[in-house]
TIMARNU-842779 format. One record per residue (C-alpha): x negated, y negated, z negated. Coordinates in steps of 0.05 Angstrom, whole numbers, padded with zeros to 5 digits, always signed. Example, Ala and Ser with C-alpha at 12.3 -4.5 7.8 and 13.67 -1.06 7.14 Angstrom:
2
-00246+00090-00156;-00273+00021-00143;
This chain:
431
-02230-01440-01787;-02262-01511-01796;-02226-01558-01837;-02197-01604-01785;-02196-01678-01810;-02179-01732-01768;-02191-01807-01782;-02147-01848-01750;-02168-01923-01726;-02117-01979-01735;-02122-02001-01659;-02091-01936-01633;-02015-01940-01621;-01973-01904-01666;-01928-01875-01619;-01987-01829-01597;-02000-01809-01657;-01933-01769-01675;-01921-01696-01681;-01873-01652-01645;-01822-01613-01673;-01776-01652-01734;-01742-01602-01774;-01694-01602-01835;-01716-01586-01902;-01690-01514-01895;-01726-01501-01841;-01786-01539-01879;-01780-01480-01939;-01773-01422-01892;-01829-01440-01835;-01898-01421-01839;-01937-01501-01836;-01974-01511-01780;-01991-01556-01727;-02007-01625-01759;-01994-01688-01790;-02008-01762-01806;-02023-01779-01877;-02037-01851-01894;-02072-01879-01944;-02100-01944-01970;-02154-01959-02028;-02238-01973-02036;-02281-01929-02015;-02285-01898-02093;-02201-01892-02080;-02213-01860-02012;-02256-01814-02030;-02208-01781-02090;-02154-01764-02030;-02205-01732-01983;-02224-01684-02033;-02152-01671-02046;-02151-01660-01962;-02210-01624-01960;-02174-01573-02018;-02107-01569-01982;-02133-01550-01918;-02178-01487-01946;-02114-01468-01961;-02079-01489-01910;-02129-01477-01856;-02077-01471-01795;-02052-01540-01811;-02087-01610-01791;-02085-01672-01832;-02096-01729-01799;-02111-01787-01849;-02093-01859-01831;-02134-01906-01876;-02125-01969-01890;-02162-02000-01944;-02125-02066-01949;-02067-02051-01996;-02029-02120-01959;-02039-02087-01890;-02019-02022-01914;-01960-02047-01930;-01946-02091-01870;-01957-02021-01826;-01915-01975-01865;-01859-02030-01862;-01866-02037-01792;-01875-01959-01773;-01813-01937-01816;-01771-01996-01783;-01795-01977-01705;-01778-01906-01730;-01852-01879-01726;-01887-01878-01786;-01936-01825-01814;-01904-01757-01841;-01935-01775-01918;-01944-01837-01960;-01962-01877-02021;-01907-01914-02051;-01905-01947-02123;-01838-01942-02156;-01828-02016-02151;-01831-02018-02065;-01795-01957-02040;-01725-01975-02051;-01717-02025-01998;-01733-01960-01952;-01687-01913-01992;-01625-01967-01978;-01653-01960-01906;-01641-01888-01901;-01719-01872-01873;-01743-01839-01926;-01728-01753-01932;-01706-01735-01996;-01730-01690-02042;-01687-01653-02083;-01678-01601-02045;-01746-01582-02033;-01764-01593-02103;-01703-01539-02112;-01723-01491-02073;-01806-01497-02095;-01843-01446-02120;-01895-01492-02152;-01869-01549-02172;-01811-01558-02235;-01786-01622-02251;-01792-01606-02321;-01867-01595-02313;-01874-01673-02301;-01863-01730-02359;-01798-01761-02339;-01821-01831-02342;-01862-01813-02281;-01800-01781-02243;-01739-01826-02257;-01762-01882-02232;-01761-01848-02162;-01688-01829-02168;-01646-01873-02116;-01574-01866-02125;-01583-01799-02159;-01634-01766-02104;-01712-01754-02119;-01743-01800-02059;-01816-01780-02082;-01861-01738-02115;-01900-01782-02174;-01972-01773-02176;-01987-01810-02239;-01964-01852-02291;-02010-01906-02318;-02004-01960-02366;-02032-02031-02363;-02094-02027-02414;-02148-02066-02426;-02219-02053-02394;-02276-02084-02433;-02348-02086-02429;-02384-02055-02495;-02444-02092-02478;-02413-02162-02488;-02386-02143-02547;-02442-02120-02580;-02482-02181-02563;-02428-02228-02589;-02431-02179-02648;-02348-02174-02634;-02307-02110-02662;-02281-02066-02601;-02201-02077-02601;-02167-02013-02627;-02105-01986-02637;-02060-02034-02672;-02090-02103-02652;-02043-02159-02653;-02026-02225-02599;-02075-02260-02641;-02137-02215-02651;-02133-02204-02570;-02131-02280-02575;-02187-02295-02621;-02236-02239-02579;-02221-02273-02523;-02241-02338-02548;-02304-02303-02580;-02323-02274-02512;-02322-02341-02470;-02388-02376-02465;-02437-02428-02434;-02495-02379-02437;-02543-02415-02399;-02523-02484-02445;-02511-02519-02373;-02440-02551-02404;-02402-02496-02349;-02367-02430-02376;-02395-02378-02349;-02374-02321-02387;-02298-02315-02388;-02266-02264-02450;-02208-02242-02398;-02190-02234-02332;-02115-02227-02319;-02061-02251-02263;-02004-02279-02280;-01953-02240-02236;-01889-02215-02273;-01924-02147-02265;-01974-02176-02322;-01936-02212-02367;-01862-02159-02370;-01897-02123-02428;-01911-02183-02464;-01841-02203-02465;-01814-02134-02478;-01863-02134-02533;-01830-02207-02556;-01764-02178-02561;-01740-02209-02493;-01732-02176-02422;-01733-02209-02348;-01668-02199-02328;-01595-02194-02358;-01594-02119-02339;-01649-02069-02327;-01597-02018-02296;-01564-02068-02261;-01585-02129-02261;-01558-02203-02232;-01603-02257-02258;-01668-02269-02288;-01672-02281-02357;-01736-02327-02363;-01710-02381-02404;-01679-02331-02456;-01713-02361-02513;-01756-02290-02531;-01776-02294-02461;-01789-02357-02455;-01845-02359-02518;-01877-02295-02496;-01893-02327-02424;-01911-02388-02467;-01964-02354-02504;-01990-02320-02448;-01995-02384-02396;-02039-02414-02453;-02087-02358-02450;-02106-02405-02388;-02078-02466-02392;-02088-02483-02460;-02141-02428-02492;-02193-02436-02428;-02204-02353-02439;-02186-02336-02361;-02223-02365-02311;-02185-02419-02272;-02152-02425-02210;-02216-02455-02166;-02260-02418-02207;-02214-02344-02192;-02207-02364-02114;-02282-02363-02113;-02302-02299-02150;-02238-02256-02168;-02240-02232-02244;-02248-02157-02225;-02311-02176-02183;-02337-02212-02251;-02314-02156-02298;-02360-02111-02242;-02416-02158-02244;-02417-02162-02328;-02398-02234-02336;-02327-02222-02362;-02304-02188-02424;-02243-02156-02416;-02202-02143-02358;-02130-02116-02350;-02110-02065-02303;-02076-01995-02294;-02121-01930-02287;-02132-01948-02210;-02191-01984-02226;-02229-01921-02251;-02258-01891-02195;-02301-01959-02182;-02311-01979-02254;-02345-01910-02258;-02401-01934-02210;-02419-01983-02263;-02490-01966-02283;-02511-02028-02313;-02468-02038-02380;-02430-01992-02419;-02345-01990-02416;-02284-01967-02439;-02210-01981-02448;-02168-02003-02506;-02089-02017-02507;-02053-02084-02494;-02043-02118-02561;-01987-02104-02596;-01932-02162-02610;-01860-02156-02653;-01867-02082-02621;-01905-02043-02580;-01883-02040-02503;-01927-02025-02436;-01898-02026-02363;-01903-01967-02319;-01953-01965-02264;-01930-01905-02218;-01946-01887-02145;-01904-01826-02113;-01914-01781-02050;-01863-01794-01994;-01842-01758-01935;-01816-01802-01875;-01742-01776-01854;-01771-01785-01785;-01828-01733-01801;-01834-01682-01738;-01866-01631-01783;-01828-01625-01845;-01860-01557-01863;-01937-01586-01859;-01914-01652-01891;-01876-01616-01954;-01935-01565-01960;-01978-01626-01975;-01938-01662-02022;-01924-01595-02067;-01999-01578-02063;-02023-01647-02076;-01975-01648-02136;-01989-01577-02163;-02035-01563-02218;-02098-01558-02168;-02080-01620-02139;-02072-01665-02190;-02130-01628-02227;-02165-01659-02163;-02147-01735-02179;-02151-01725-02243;-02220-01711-02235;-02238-01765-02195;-02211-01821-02247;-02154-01842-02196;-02099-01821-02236;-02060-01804-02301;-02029-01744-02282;-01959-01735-02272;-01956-01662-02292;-01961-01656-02370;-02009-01589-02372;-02061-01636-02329;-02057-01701-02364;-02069-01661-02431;-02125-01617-02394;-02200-01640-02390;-02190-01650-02322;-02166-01721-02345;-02192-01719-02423;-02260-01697-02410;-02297-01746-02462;-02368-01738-02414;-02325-01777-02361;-02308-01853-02360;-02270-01878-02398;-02280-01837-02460;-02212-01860-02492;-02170-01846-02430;-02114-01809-02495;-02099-01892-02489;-02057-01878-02422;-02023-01822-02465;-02004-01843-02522;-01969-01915-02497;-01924-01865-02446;-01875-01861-02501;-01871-01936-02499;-01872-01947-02423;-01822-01985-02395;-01808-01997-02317;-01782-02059-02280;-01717-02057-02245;-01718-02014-02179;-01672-02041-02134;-01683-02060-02053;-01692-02133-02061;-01751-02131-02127;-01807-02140-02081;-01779-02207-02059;-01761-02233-02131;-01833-02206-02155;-01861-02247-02106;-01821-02307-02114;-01830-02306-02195;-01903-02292-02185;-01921-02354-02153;-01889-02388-02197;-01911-02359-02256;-01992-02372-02225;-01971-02450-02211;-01950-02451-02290;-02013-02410-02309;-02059-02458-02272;-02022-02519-02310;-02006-02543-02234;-01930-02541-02264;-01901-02533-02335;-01872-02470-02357;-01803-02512-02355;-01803-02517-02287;-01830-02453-02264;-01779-02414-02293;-01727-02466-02269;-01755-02460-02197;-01762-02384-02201;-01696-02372-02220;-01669-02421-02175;-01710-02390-02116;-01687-02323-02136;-01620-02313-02146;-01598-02297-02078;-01630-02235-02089;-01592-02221-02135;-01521-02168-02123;-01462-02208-02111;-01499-02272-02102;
């Protein structure tokens, strides 16, 4: 039978789109799949083209079943639909979630749990999968998702610009100030016009970017990881690790600035070989690997009083609305068994989940971009993740912006953090 494939346009309604027949997870281990379902997706082309491969491989084994993909390549509008599918109770069967963004679903009740299933598998063990991946996904004591991966933030650079500038790649062990001092090395008038046009880094400012950085100061962002009730910005450990990182801009020049970033975004210039070094998870990979005219690869974040790096972890969902729990499940334990995450693994996508494939060539082949990809492995013991709780995504946000007025020097560090905790505690329990 033809592997059936459907792509799904964002102007048909979703209500037409839904499959018949919901069933409970027992029923989901006992049935036969079949029939079809909607699996959405967002991501570049390079992105894109990792999870129809992994299709394509689940439905030669699955022949009797359709997957219908729903694509969406704007990460924002892939957002804004889920959110708006799972609320009017018609969302696709399987999803993308990060570990940061599901919660405010779980609390909502729309998402199926997993434990069960993952019980009753014959594929997939819980042990099989580095636990830093999996807790994260635990809401009040039930697995919501199946992890896919479990990156790090590292540092990209280009070996090309380094070479020229006769600079020492960053290994292993660099400090605050040699990241610094490359950085500085790395920015450059080339063309002697009195503009910079080669920047050393390219970073945001969210409070995705800088957490490590003040984990790796000896401070934290809020009171409580487990359960937290306020920020904890103006702790004074906190406070001079954001300090040190806002100058990177304000004060060191070494990131392009706010005008200059609006115009061409620092991943488009680390594409185009004008910037140095770029920091980002492994998502990045498939379209770095397209690269052909400069050479690449990826070293870790620089190390402060200790070493820390901040989880970066997206996990399979099923929708509790699902109307074919048995097609839906089959995907998620085949996306997530060893031939499935062999499959991203492959294409660059991921740092697999499941121990026997991150330690595999599938993900260490040293032919394959980047060549020191044991980077995402050895900082896992030193991962640490962000607060899940329903209401992150809006203090994220709200500290963000914030944190990118300070970085541009439109405000002082002061009275960002004054503003952003201000602006945030009602987000906080009990507030």
């Amino acid at each position: 039978m033809l592997r059936k494939v459907l792509y799904i346009g964002l102007a048909l309604l979703t209500g037409g789109l839904l499959l018949r027949g919901a069933s409970s997870w027992a029923s989901a281990q006992t049935s036969t799949p079949g029939g079809s379902f909607i699996f959405m997706i967002f991501g570049d082309p390079a992105e894109k083209a990792a999870y129809d491969k992994l299709v394509a491989a689940f439905s030669q084994r699955y022949p009797q079943v359709e997957v219908r993909i729903l694509y969406i390549p704007s990460q924002n509008s892939y957002r804004t639909r889920l959110a708006a599918d799972l609320a009017a109770g018609t969302p696709a069967d399987v999803f993308l979630l990060n570990y940061r963004r599901y919660a405010q679903f779980a609390a909502r009740g729309v998402l199926e749990p997993l434990d069960a299933y993952v019980a009753q598998s014959k594929v997939l063990k819980l042990s099989d999968f580095y636990p830093e991946a999996v807790e994260p996904f635990r809401w009040n004591k039930r697995l919501m998702g199946i992890p896919q991966n479990l990156s790090s933030l590292v540092v990209y650079y280009n070996k090309n610009l380094f070479d020229k500038a006769r600079v020492p790649y960053p290994k292993a062990g660099w400090t605050w100030n040699d990241f610094l001092q490359t950085a500085k090395a790395l920015t450059k008038d080339t063309d002697g016009d009195g503009i910079t046009d080669q920047f050393g880094l390219g970073t945001e400012a969210s409070i995705f970017r800088v957490a490590p950085f003040v984990w790796q100061n000896r401070g934290d962002l809020v009171d409580d990881p487990e359960n937290p009730t306020k920020l904890t910005l103006d702790a004074p450990a906190t406070k001079e690790a954001l300090q040190w990182f806002m100058d990177l801009q304000v004060k060191h020049k070494v990131v392009p600035n706010k005008l200059l970033e609006k115009a061409r975004p620092s991943e488009d210039r680390f594409l185009d070989g004008t910037l140095a070094m770029f920091l980002n998870s492994r998502r990045g990979v498939p379209t770095y690997r397209e690269i052909k005219e400069f050479d690449w690869d990826v070293a870790p974040l620089p190390r402060g009083k200790e070493q820390a790096g901040i989880l970066h972890a997206d996990a399979f969902f099923m929708a509790a609305a699902s109307r074919n729990k048995p097609a839906a499940w089959a995907f998620i334990e085949f996306a997530n068994s060893k031939e499935g995450q062999t499959i991203l693994a492959e294409s660059g996508r991921t740092v697999p989940s499941l121990k026997s494939v991150a330690q595999s060539p599938a993900f260490l082949d040293p032919n394959s971009k980047p060549r020191n990809s044991r980077i995402f492995l050895d900082t896992i013991p030193y991962i640490r993740a962000v607060p899940v709780m329903e209401t992150w995504v809006d203090i994220e946000t709200l500290v963000s912006e914030d944190l990118e007025r300070a970085f541009h020097g439109d405000v002082t560090l002061e009275e960002a953090i004054k503003t952003a905790i201000a602006r945030t505690q009602r987000f906080f329990p009990g507030r």
